[in-house]
C-alpha positions in Angstrom: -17.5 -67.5 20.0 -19.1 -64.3 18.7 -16.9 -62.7 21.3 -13.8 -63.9 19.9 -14.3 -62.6 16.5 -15.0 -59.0 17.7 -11.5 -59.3 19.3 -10.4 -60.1 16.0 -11.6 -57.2 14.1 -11.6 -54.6 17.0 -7.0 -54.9 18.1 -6.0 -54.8 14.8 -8.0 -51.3 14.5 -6.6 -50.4 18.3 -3.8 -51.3 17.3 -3.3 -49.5 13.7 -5.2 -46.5 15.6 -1.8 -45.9 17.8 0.4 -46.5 15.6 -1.3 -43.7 13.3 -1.3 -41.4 16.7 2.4 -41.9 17.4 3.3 -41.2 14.2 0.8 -38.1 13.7 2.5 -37.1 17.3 5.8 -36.4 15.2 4.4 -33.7 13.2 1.0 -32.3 15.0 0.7 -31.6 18.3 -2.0 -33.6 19.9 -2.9 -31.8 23.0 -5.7 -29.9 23.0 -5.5 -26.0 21.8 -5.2 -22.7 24.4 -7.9 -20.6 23.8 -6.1 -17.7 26.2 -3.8 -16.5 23.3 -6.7 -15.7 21.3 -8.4 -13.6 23.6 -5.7 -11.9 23.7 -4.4 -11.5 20.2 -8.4 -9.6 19.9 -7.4 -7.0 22.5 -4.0 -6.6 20.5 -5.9 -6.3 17.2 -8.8 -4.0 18.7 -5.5 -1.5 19.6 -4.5 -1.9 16.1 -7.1 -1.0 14.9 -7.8 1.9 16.7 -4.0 3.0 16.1 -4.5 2.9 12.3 -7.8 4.3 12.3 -6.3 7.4 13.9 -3.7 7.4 11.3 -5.6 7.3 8.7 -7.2 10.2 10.1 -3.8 12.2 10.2 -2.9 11.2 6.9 -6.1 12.3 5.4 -5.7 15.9 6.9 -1.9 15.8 5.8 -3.2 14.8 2.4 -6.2 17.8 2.2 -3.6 20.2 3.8 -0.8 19.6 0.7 -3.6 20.1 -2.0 -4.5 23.3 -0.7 -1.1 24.3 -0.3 -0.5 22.9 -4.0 -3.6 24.9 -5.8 -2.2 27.7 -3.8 1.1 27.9 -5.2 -0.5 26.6 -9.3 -2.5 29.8 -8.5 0.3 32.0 -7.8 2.0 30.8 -10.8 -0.7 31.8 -12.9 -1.0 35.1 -15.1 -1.7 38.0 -13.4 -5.1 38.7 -16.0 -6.5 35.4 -14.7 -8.4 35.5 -11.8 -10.2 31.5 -11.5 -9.3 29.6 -8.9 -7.7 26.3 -10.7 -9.0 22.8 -10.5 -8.1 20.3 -9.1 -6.5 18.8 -12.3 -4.9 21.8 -13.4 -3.0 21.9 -10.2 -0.7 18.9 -10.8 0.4 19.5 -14.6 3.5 21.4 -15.4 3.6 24.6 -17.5 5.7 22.5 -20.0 2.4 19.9 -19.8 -0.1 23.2 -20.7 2.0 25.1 -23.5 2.5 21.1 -25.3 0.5 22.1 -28.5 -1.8 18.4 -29.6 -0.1 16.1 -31.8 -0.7 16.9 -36.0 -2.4 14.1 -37.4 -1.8 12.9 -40.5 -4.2 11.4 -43.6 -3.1 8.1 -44.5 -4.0 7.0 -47.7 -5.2 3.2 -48.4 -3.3 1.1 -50.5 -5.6 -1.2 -52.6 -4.2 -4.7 -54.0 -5.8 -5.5 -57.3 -7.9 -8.7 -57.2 -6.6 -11.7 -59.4 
């Protein structure tokens, strides 16, 4: 008798359990993953890596390469009485951006309101 009413309760579960699988089955694959794709999506990502690293490297040396060609030709610009070596700063403003005389500014007066 006890037997019977673990039957009872244990198909309905089996039962509702396939259902849920064959309808999961739809959307999800249920087989079990491939690990081989990952080992070798590493060895893509290790080359990658490797290919940016280098570059980044280039670019860096294109980069350090430009500003010395740019506080080279700010420095030929310059007057012939000045002798520094300009900064690093000075290198990427225009003439126009170094004869620009400051803004005047202005007193404003306050305006009181009388109380009531």
């Amino acid at each position: 008798m006890q037997f019977i009413g673990i039957i009872k309760r244990a198909v309905p579960f089996v039962i509702t359990l396939a259902v849920g699988l064959f309808i999961a089955s739809f959307f999800v694959s249920l087989a079990a993953p491939s690990f081989d794709g990952l080992r070798k999506n590493r060895s893509g990502n290790w080359s990658k890596y490797r290919e940016m690293k280098h570059e980044n490297k280039r670019l860096r040396a294109e980069n350090q390469r430009l500003l010395g060609e740019l506080e080279v030709r700010s420095y030929d610009h310059g007057s012939s009485c000045k002798k520094r070596k300009p900064k690093r700063e000075d290198a990427f403003k225009s003439d126009l951006d170094r004869m620009v005389p400051p803004p005047a500014i202005k007193e404003m007066k306050m305006m009181s309101i009388p109380a009531n």
